[in-house]
N, C-alpha and C positions, 0 to 999 in steps of 0.2 A: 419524642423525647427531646428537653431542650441540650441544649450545650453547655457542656461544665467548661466555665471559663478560670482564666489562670492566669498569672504573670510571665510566669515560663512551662513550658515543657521541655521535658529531655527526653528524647527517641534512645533507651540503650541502659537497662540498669548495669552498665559497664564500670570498670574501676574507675574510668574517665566520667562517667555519667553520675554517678554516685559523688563524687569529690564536687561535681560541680553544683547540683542538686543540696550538699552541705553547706557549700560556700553563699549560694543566694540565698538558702531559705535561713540560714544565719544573718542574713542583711534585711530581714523582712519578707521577703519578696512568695508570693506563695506560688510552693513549685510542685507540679506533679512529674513525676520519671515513667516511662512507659514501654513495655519491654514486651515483645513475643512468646516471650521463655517462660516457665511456670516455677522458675526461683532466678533470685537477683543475686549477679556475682556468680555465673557458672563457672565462665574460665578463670577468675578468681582460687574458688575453693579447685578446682585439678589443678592447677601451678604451683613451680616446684615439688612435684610430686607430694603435693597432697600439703606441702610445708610453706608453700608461697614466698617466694624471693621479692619481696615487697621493694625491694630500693637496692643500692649498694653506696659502701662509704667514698666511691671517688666515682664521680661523676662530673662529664665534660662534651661540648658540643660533638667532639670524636668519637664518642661513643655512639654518636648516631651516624641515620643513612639518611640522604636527602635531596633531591637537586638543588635544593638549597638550603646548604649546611649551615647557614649562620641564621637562620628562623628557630632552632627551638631554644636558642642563646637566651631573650628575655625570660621565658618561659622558663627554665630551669634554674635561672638567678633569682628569680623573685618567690618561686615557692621550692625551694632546697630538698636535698634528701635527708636533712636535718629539720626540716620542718617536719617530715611524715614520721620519723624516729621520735619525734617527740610525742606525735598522739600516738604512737605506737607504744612509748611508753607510760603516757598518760594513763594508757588503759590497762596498764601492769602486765601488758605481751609478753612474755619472756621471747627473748631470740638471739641466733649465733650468727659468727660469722664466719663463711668458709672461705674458697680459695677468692682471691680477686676482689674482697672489700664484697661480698655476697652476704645480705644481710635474710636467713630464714628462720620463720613461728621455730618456735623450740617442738612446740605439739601439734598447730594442724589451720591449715587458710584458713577455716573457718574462726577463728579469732579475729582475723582481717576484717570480713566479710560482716561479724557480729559488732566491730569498732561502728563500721562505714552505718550498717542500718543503725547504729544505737543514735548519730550523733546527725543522720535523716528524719529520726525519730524525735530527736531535742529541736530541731531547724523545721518541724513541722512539716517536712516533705511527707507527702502519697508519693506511693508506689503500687502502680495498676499493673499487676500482670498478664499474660495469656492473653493480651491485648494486640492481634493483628494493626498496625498501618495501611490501611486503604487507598489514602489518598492524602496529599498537603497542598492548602492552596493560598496566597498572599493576597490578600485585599487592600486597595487603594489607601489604607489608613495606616496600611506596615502590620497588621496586625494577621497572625497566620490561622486558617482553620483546619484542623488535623482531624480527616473521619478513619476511623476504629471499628474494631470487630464489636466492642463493645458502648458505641456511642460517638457523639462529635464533641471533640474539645477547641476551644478558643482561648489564644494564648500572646501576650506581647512579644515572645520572645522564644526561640524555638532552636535550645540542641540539639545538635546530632552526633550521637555516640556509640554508635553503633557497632564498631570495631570493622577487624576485616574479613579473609576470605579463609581464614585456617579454620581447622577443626570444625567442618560443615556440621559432624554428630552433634556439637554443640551449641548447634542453631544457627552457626556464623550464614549471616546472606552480601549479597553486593548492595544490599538496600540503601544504605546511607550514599555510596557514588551514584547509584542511579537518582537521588533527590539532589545530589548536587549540581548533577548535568541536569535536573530540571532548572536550576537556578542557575545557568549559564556558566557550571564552573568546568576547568579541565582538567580530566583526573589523568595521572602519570598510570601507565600502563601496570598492573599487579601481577606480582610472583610472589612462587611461595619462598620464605626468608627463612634462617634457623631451623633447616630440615636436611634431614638423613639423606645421602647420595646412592642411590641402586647401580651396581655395575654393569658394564657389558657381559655379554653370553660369556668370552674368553677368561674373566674372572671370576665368575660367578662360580663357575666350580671347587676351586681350590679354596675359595674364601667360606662359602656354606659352610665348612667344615670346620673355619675355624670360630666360630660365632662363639660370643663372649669375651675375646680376650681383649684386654685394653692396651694400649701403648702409649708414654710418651712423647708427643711428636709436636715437629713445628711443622705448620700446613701454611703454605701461603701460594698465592698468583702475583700477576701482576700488582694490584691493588689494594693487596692487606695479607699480613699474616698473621698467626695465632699459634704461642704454645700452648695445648695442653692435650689432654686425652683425646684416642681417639679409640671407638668401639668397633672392632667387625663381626656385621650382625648376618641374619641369614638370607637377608636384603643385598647387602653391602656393605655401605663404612656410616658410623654415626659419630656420637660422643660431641663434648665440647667444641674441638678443635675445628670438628667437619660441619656440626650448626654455624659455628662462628663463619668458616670462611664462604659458606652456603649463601650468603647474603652479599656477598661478592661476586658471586661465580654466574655467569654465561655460558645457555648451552652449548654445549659443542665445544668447549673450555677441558683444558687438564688442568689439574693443581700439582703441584710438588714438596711433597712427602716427606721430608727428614726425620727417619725413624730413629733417628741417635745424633739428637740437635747438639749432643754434649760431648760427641767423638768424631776426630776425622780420624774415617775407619779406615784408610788407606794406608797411612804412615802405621797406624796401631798394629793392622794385619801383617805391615813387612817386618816390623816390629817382635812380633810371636813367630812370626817364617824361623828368624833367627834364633828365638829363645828356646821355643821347643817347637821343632818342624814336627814331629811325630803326633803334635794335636790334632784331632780331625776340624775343618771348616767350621762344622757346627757347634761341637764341645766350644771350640774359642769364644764362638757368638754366641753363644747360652749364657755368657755371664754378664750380659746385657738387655737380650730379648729372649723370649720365650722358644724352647727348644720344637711344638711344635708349630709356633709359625713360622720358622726359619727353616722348618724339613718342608713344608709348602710354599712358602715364598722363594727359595734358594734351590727350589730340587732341579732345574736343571743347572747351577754352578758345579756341582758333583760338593754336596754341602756333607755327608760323611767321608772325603778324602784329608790325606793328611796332609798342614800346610807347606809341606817337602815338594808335595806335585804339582805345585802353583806354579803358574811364570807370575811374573810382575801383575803384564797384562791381564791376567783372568782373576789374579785379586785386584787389579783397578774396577774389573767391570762390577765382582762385587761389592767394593766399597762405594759407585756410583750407583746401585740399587737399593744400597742401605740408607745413602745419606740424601737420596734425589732421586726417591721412587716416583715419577712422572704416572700418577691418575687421572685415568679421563674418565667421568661418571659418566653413564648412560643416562638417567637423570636424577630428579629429586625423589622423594615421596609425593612430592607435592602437598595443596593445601590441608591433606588426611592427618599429615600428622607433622602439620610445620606448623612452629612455635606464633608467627605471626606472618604479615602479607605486606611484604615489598609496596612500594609506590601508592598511589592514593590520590586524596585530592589535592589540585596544586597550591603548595603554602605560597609563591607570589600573590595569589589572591582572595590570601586571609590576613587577617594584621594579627604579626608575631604577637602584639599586648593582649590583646583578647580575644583571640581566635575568632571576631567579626568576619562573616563574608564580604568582598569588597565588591560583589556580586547583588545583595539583596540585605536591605537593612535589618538587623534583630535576628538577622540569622546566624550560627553559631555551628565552626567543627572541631571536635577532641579525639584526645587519644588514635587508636590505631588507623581510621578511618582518613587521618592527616597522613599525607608525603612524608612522615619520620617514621621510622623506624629502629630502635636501638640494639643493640648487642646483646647477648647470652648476658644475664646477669643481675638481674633489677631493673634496666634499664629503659624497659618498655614503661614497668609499672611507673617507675618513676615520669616517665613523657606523660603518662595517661593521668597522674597526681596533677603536675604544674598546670599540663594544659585546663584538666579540668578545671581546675580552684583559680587560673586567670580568669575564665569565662566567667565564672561563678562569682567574680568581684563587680561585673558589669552587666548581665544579664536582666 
Protein backbone atom coordinates (compact mmCIF):
# COMPACT_ATOMS: atom_id res chain seq x y z
CA UNK A 1 0.00 0.00 0.00
CA UNK A 2 1.65 3.33 -0.99
CA UNK A 3 1.64 6.21 1.53
CA UNK A 4 -1.01 8.85 1.76
CA UNK A 5 1.02 12.01 1.77
CA UNK A 6 -0.11 15.30 3.39
CA UNK A 7 1.12 18.77 4.40
CA UNK A 8 0.39 18.24 7.99
CA UNK A 9 -0.93 15.72 10.29
CA UNK A 10 -2.40 16.01 13.66
CA UNK A 11 -2.08 13.00 16.00
CA UNK A 12 -5.39 13.81 18.37
CA UNK A 13 -9.01 14.85 17.05
CA UNK A 14 -8.74 16.88 20.38
CA UNK A 15 -10.35 20.46 20.95
CA UNK A 16 -6.67 21.41 20.37
CA UNK A 17 -6.31 19.18 17.23
CA UNK A 18 -9.34 20.13 15.67
CA UNK A 19 -8.76 24.13 16.02
CA UNK A 20 -5.48 23.57 14.55
CA UNK A 21 -6.60 21.26 11.72
CA UNK A 22 -9.21 24.43 10.89
CA UNK A 23 -6.77 27.06 11.05
CA UNK A 24 -4.25 25.32 8.39
CA UNK A 25 -6.57 23.66 6.11
CA UNK A 26 -8.19 27.31 6.03
CA UNK A 27 -4.52 28.51 4.73
CA UNK A 28 -4.55 25.88 2.02
CA UNK A 29 -2.62 23.52 3.47
CA UNK A 30 -3.98 19.81 3.21
CA UNK A 31 -4.40 18.39 6.61
CA UNK A 32 -5.35 15.03 7.78
CA UNK A 33 -6.31 14.62 11.87
CA UNK A 34 -5.89 11.09 13.18
CA UNK A 35 -7.29 9.81 16.21
CA UNK A 36 -7.47 6.22 17.95
CA UNK A 37 -10.89 6.80 19.14
CA UNK A 38 -13.98 5.86 16.97
CA UNK A 39 -15.60 9.62 17.41
CA UNK A 40 -13.78 12.95 17.25
CA UNK A 41 -14.13 15.34 20.32
CA UNK A 42 -14.77 12.66 23.10
CA UNK A 43 -13.80 14.72 26.03
CA UNK A 44 -15.39 17.46 24.26
CA UNK A 45 -19.07 16.20 24.02
CA UNK A 46 -18.80 14.92 28.33
CA UNK A 47 -17.57 18.35 29.51
CA UNK A 48 -19.40 20.49 31.46
CA UNK A 49 -21.66 17.81 32.13
CA UNK A 50 -22.74 17.24 28.94
CA UNK A 51 -23.06 21.45 28.25
CA UNK A 52 -19.29 22.10 27.54
CA UNK A 53 -17.71 25.27 29.34
CA UNK A 54 -16.16 26.14 25.94
CA UNK A 55 -14.15 29.44 27.21
CA UNK A 56 -14.87 32.00 30.15
CA UNK A 57 -15.30 35.94 29.86
CA UNK A 58 -12.06 36.78 31.82
CA UNK A 59 -9.22 35.09 31.10
CA UNK A 60 -5.52 35.71 32.26
CA UNK A 61 -2.01 34.09 32.37
CA UNK A 62 -3.11 33.20 36.29
CA UNK A 63 -5.48 31.29 35.29
CA UNK A 64 -2.89 28.79 34.42
CA UNK A 65 -0.44 26.23 35.85
CA UNK A 66 3.05 25.99 34.58
CA UNK A 67 6.76 26.02 35.34
CA UNK A 68 6.63 28.58 33.23
CA UNK A 69 3.95 30.89 33.57
CA UNK A 70 4.56 33.44 31.23
CA UNK A 71 4.42 30.80 27.89
CA UNK A 72 0.72 30.67 27.42
CA UNK A 73 0.82 34.74 27.54
CA UNK A 74 1.25 34.96 23.36
CA UNK A 75 -1.02 32.38 22.96
CA UNK A 76 -3.95 33.50 24.62
CA UNK A 77 -3.47 37.32 23.32
CA UNK A 78 -3.50 36.54 19.97
CA UNK A 79 -6.58 34.06 19.61
CA UNK A 80 -8.95 35.45 22.60
CA UNK A 81 -11.83 34.07 24.38
CA UNK A 82 -13.68 36.45 22.23
CA UNK A 83 -12.40 35.15 19.13
CA UNK A 84 -14.01 31.47 19.97
CA UNK A 85 -17.38 33.45 21.21
CA UNK A 86 -17.53 34.65 18.02
CA UNK A 87 -17.80 31.43 16.01
CA UNK A 88 -19.58 30.19 18.71
CA UNK A 89 -21.86 32.70 17.73
CA UNK A 90 -21.45 32.60 14.31
CA UNK A 91 -23.05 29.23 14.41
CA UNK A 92 -26.20 30.60 16.34
CA UNK A 93 -25.05 28.42 19.75
CA UNK A 94 -27.17 29.87 22.10
CA UNK A 95 -25.20 29.92 25.71
CA UNK A 96 -25.00 31.24 29.37
CA UNK A 97 -23.02 32.34 31.64
CA UNK A 98 -22.80 31.16 35.23
CA UNK A 99 -20.67 31.79 38.13
CA UNK A 100 -17.02 33.22 37.28
CA UNK A 101 -17.52 34.59 33.66
CA UNK A 102 -18.28 30.53 32.75
CA UNK A 103 -19.43 30.54 29.56
CA UNK A 104 -22.01 26.93 28.63
CA UNK A 105 -24.24 25.36 25.25
CA UNK A 106 -27.55 26.42 26.58
CA UNK A 107 -28.46 22.55 25.12
CA UNK A 108 -25.63 20.21 24.74
CA UNK A 109 -21.33 19.92 23.62
CA UNK A 110 -22.34 18.61 20.89
CA UNK A 111 -23.04 21.92 19.08
CA UNK A 112 -19.38 22.54 19.90
CA UNK A 113 -18.32 19.49 18.51
CA UNK A 114 -20.83 19.89 15.37
CA UNK A 115 -19.28 23.91 14.87
CA UNK A 116 -15.45 22.26 15.06
CA UNK A 117 -16.37 19.25 12.16
CA UNK A 118 -18.49 21.79 10.14
CA UNK A 119 -15.70 24.42 9.67
CA UNK A 120 -13.00 20.90 9.23
CA UNK A 121 -15.34 20.23 6.70
CA UNK A 122 -15.22 23.94 4.82
CA UNK A 123 -11.02 23.90 5.39
CA UNK A 124 -11.02 20.46 3.65
CA UNK A 125 -9.51 18.61 6.64
CA UNK A 126 -9.86 14.17 6.75
CA UNK A 127 -10.36 12.88 9.62
CA UNK A 128 -9.12 9.03 9.90
CA UNK A 129 -10.41 7.42 12.86
CA UNK A 130 -9.85 4.11 14.71
CA UNK A 131 -6.40 4.80 13.51
CA UNK A 132 -3.78 3.19 15.94
CA UNK A 133 -0.03 5.21 15.97
CA UNK A 134 2.65 2.64 15.40
CA UNK A 135 5.36 4.44 14.93
CA UNK A 136 6.81 8.24 13.87
CA UNK A 137 9.98 8.54 12.24
CA UNK A 138 11.88 12.01 10.76
CA UNK A 139 13.84 11.71 7.58
CA UNK A 140 16.88 13.90 6.66
CA UNK A 141 14.62 16.14 4.56
CA UNK A 142 12.45 17.19 7.95
CA UNK A 143 9.66 15.52 6.55
CA UNK A 144 8.08 12.93 9.17
CA UNK A 145 6.58 9.22 8.22
CA UNK A 146 3.78 8.18 10.52
CA UNK A 147 2.84 4.11 10.24
CA UNK A 148 -0.95 3.38 11.37
CA UNK A 149 -3.12 0.54 12.20
CA UNK A 150 -4.55 1.48 8.95
CA UNK A 151 -1.59 2.33 6.53
CA UNK A 152 1.60 4.82 6.34
CA UNK A 153 1.19 8.54 6.14
CA UNK A 154 3.75 11.15 4.91
CA UNK A 155 3.53 14.60 6.10
CA UNK A 156 5.66 18.10 6.33
CA UNK A 157 4.55 18.93 9.35
CA UNK A 158 3.29 16.79 12.39
CA UNK A 159 1.01 17.69 15.51
CA UNK A 160 0.62 16.45 18.55
CA UNK A 161 -2.53 16.76 20.32
CA UNK A 162 -3.20 14.17 21.98
CA UNK A 163 -4.18 15.53 25.35
CA UNK A 164 -3.33 13.90 28.68
CA UNK A 165 -3.54 11.30 31.31
CA UNK A 166 -7.22 11.83 32.74
CA UNK A 167 -10.14 9.83 32.10
CA UNK A 168 -8.12 6.57 30.71
CA UNK A 169 -12.19 5.28 29.91
CA UNK A 170 -11.87 7.88 27.31
CA UNK A 171 -8.96 6.60 25.60
CA UNK A 172 -6.53 9.24 27.25
CA UNK A 173 -2.69 7.43 26.75
CA UNK A 174 0.81 8.91 27.67
CA UNK A 175 1.30 8.79 23.83
CA UNK A 176 2.02 12.10 22.96
CA UNK A 177 4.98 12.54 26.06
CA UNK A 178 6.37 9.33 25.05
CA UNK A 179 6.88 10.79 21.07
CA UNK A 180 8.22 13.88 22.64
CA UNK A 181 10.92 12.05 24.61
CA UNK A 182 11.63 10.35 21.27
CA UNK A 183 12.37 13.72 20.04
CA UNK A 184 14.65 14.63 22.84
CA UNK A 185 12.07 16.73 24.76
CA UNK A 186 11.66 16.97 28.80
CA UNK A 187 8.46 16.22 30.00
CA UNK A 188 7.55 17.89 33.76
CA UNK A 189 6.52 14.94 35.91
CA UNK A 190 2.30 14.41 35.62
CA UNK A 191 -0.47 14.48 38.18
CA UNK A 192 -3.85 14.23 38.30
CA UNK A 193 -5.29 18.27 38.45
CA UNK A 194 -9.08 19.37 39.10
CA UNK A 195 -9.80 16.08 40.99
CA UNK A 196 -11.86 15.00 44.05
CA UNK A 197 -9.70 14.31 47.48
CA UNK A 198 -10.48 10.67 49.24
CA UNK A 199 -9.93 10.97 53.05
CA UNK A 200 -8.20 9.19 55.49
CA UNK A 201 -9.87 5.95 57.37
CA UNK A 202 -10.36 8.58 60.54
CA UNK A 203 -12.82 10.67 58.31
CA UNK A 204 -14.12 8.59 56.20
CA UNK A 205 -16.71 7.54 58.51
CA UNK A 206 -18.58 10.43 59.52
CA UNK A 207 -18.34 12.03 56.18
CA UNK A 208 -19.98 8.81 54.06
CA UNK A 209 -22.89 9.80 55.59
CA UNK A 210 -22.94 13.05 54.84
CA UNK A 211 -22.55 12.66 50.86
CA UNK A 212 -24.49 15.33 48.98
CA UNK A 213 -24.35 18.11 50.93
CA UNK A 214 -22.57 21.33 49.62
CA UNK A 215 -21.03 24.31 51.47
CA UNK A 216 -19.71 27.55 50.91
CA UNK A 217 -16.12 27.69 51.66
CA UNK A 218 -12.79 29.25 51.10
CA UNK A 219 -10.23 26.34 50.49
CA UNK A 220 -6.68 27.53 50.28
CA UNK A 221 -2.73 26.18 51.13
CA UNK A 222 0.02 27.77 50.90
CA UNK A 223 -0.16 28.63 47.19
CA UNK A 224 -3.64 29.53 46.11
CA UNK A 225 -7.14 29.74 47.44
CA UNK A 226 -10.57 29.45 46.04
CA UNK A 227 -14.04 30.48 47.19
CA UNK A 228 -16.69 28.27 46.24
CA UNK A 229 -18.53 25.06 46.83
CA UNK A 230 -17.59 22.37 48.17
CA UNK A 231 -19.25 18.66 47.89
CA UNK A 232 -18.99 15.71 50.51
CA UNK A 233 -19.34 12.79 48.59
CA UNK A 234 -19.02 9.09 49.60
CA UNK A 235 -15.44 9.26 48.58
CA UNK A 236 -14.58 12.28 50.41
CA UNK A 237 -14.57 16.10 49.50
CA UNK A 238 -15.20 17.29 45.67
CA UNK A 239 -17.07 20.35 44.33
CA UNK A 240 -15.42 23.48 42.69
CA UNK A 241 -13.40 24.67 45.51
CA UNK A 242 -11.61 21.23 46.10
CA UNK A 243 -11.00 20.75 41.99
CA UNK A 244 -9.76 24.18 42.05
CA UNK A 245 -7.27 23.90 45.01
CA UNK A 246 -6.49 19.97 43.77
CA UNK A 247 -3.98 21.48 41.34
CA UNK A 248 -2.08 23.04 44.01
CA UNK A 249 -1.93 20.46 46.38
CA UNK A 250 1.14 18.01 47.35
CA UNK A 251 0.67 14.74 48.78
CA UNK A 252 1.07 14.45 52.28
CA UNK A 253 -0.23 18.38 52.23
CA UNK A 254 -3.54 19.51 54.38
CA UNK A 255 -5.62 22.36 53.08
CA UNK A 256 -7.50 24.79 55.37
CA UNK A 257 -11.13 24.80 55.20
CA UNK A 258 -13.14 27.97 56.11
CA UNK A 259 -16.64 26.83 56.32
CA UNK A 260 -18.09 30.30 57.08
CA UNK A 261 -15.50 32.58 55.06
CA UNK A 262 -18.19 35.41 55.88
CA UNK A 263 -18.20 35.04 59.85
CA UNK A 264 -15.76 35.09 62.48
CA UNK A 265 -17.54 32.65 64.44
CA UNK A 266 -15.72 33.38 67.56
CA UNK A 267 -16.90 36.89 68.55
CA UNK A 268 -20.52 35.91 66.90
CA UNK A 269 -20.81 32.72 69.40
CA UNK A 270 -19.74 35.09 72.56
CA UNK A 271 -22.00 37.20 71.04
CA UNK A 272 -25.33 34.69 71.32
CA UNK A 273 -23.48 33.25 74.97
CA UNK A 274 -24.95 36.54 75.85
CA UNK A 275 -28.10 37.07 74.00
CA UNK A 276 -29.65 33.85 74.55
CA UNK A 277 -27.52 31.33 76.54
CA UNK A 278 -30.34 28.78 76.60
CA UNK A 279 -29.61 28.12 72.65
CA UNK A 280 -28.22 24.73 72.00
CA UNK A 281 -24.51 24.91 69.97
CA UNK A 282 -26.26 23.58 67.13
CA UNK A 283 -29.72 25.42 66.90
CA UNK A 284 -27.10 28.56 66.81
CA UNK A 285 -25.00 26.98 63.91
CA UNK A 286 -28.01 25.83 61.84
CA UNK A 287 -28.65 29.23 60.77
CA UNK A 288 -25.56 29.06 58.78
CA UNK A 289 -24.71 25.51 57.93
CA UNK A 290 -26.54 22.41 57.72
CA UNK A 291 -28.02 20.94 60.95
CA UNK A 292 -26.76 17.61 59.94
CA UNK A 293 -23.24 18.25 59.31
CA UNK A 294 -22.64 20.19 62.27
CA UNK A 295 -24.39 16.95 64.45
CA UNK A 296 -21.25 15.09 62.56
CA UNK A 297 -18.67 17.41 62.34
CA UNK A 298 -19.10 19.06 65.99
CA UNK A 299 -20.40 15.83 67.95
CA UNK A 300 -17.59 15.77 70.06
CA UNK A 301 -17.91 19.96 70.99
CA UNK A 302 -21.14 18.67 72.96
CA UNK A 303 -22.92 20.43 69.70
CA UNK A 304 -26.80 19.95 71.49
CA UNK A 305 -25.64 21.77 74.70
CA UNK A 306 -26.69 25.08 75.56
CA UNK A 307 -24.37 28.11 74.87
CA UNK A 308 -24.69 28.88 79.06
CA UNK A 309 -22.19 25.59 79.35
CA UNK A 310 -19.54 27.09 77.29
CA UNK A 311 -16.32 28.61 78.82
CA UNK A 312 -14.69 30.90 76.32
CA UNK A 313 -12.14 28.32 75.45
CA UNK A 314 -14.33 25.41 74.12
CA UNK A 315 -16.32 27.99 71.92
CA UNK A 316 -12.69 29.29 70.70
CA UNK A 317 -11.96 25.60 69.92
CA UNK A 318 -15.17 25.46 68.02
CA UNK A 319 -14.94 28.63 66.20
CA UNK A 320 -11.35 27.40 65.12
CA UNK A 321 -13.01 24.24 63.43
CA UNK A 322 -15.41 26.27 61.85
CA UNK A 323 -13.41 28.75 60.44
CA UNK A 324 -9.91 26.70 59.90
CA UNK A 325 -10.87 23.13 59.47
CA UNK A 326 -7.28 21.82 58.79
CA UNK A 327 -7.77 18.61 55.94
CA UNK A 328 -5.39 16.36 55.09
CA UNK A 329 -6.51 14.21 52.01
CA UNK A 330 -5.41 10.75 51.83
CA UNK A 331 -5.29 11.37 48.11
CA UNK A 332 -6.85 12.38 44.82
CA UNK A 333 -9.19 10.11 42.66
CA UNK A 334 -6.48 10.43 40.60
CA UNK A 335 -6.48 10.33 36.56
CA UNK A 336 -10.23 8.26 36.82
CA UNK A 337 -11.93 11.04 37.13
CA UNK A 338 -9.52 14.19 37.09
CA UNK A 339 -10.68 16.83 34.99
CA UNK A 340 -7.08 17.20 33.33
CA UNK A 341 -3.17 16.06 33.96
CA UNK A 342 -0.72 18.47 35.75
CA UNK A 343 2.79 18.90 33.99
CA UNK A 344 3.56 17.78 30.53
CA UNK A 345 6.06 18.55 28.04
CA UNK A 346 8.54 21.29 28.81
CA UNK A 347 7.25 24.81 27.26
CA UNK A 348 11.03 26.08 27.54
CA UNK A 349 11.46 24.02 24.51
CA UNK A 350 8.61 25.00 22.49
CA UNK A 351 8.17 28.58 21.04
CA UNK A 352 5.27 30.25 23.00
CA UNK A 353 4.36 31.75 18.97
CA UNK A 354 3.69 28.54 17.44
CA UNK A 355 4.12 25.76 19.64
CA UNK A 356 7.30 24.65 17.22
CA UNK A 357 9.57 22.10 19.05
CA UNK A 358 12.96 23.69 19.60
CA UNK A 359 13.91 19.99 19.52
CA UNK A 360 12.95 18.78 15.88
CA UNK A 361 11.96 21.05 13.06
CA UNK A 362 7.85 20.80 11.77
CA UNK A 363 7.24 19.40 14.89
CA UNK A 364 4.33 20.70 16.75
CA UNK A 365 2.60 20.55 20.64
CA UNK A 366 -1.11 21.62 21.78
CA UNK A 367 -3.47 21.80 24.11
CA UNK A 368 -3.31 19.60 27.25
CA UNK A 369 -0.24 17.45 26.21
CA UNK A 370 1.88 21.08 26.86
CA UNK A 371 3.12 22.03 30.72
CA UNK A 372 -0.11 24.36 30.99
CA UNK A 373 -2.78 23.62 32.63
CA UNK A 374 -5.77 26.04 33.55
CA UNK A 375 -8.43 26.30 36.25
CA UNK A 376 -12.11 24.93 36.72
CA UNK A 377 -13.83 27.03 34.19
CA UNK A 378 -13.29 27.36 30.46
CA UNK A 379 -9.96 27.57 30.79
CA UNK A 380 -8.40 24.54 29.46
CA UNK A 381 -10.59 24.73 26.43
CA UNK A 382 -9.62 28.00 25.91
CA UNK A 383 -5.45 26.95 26.20
CA UNK A 384 -6.42 24.08 23.71
CA UNK A 385 -8.44 26.98 21.13
CA UNK A 386 -5.21 29.47 21.09
CA UNK A 387 -2.65 26.98 21.21
CA UNK A 388 -4.24 25.09 18.56
CA UNK A 389 -5.25 27.97 15.99
CA UNK A 390 -1.22 29.45 16.77
CA UNK A 391 -0.01 26.26 15.28
CA UNK A 392 -2.42 26.10 12.73
CA UNK A 393 -1.27 29.61 11.40
CA UNK A 394 2.26 28.10 10.68
CA UNK A 395 2.00 24.55 10.21
Amino acid sequence: MKPTHSDVIVIGASAAGLMCAIEAGTRGRKVIVLDHANKAGKKILMSGGGRCNFTNYNVDADNFISHNPHFCKSAISRYTQWDFIAMVSDYNIPFHERKHGQLFCDDSSKDVLAMLLSECASAGVEIRLSCDILGVEQADDDAFSINTSVGKFIAESLVVATGGLSIPKMGATPFGYQLAKQFGHHIWPTTAGLVPFTVQPTDKAWLAELSGIAIDCLVSNERADFRENILLTHRGLSGPAILQISSYWNAGEAVTINLLPELDVYPYLIARQSEQPNTSLKNTLSEHLPKRFLSAYLASEGIDEPLQSFSQQRLQTTANKLNAWVFKPNSTEGYRTAEVTLGGVDCDEISSKTMESKKANKLYFIGEVVDVTGWLGGYNFQWSWSSGWCAGQVV
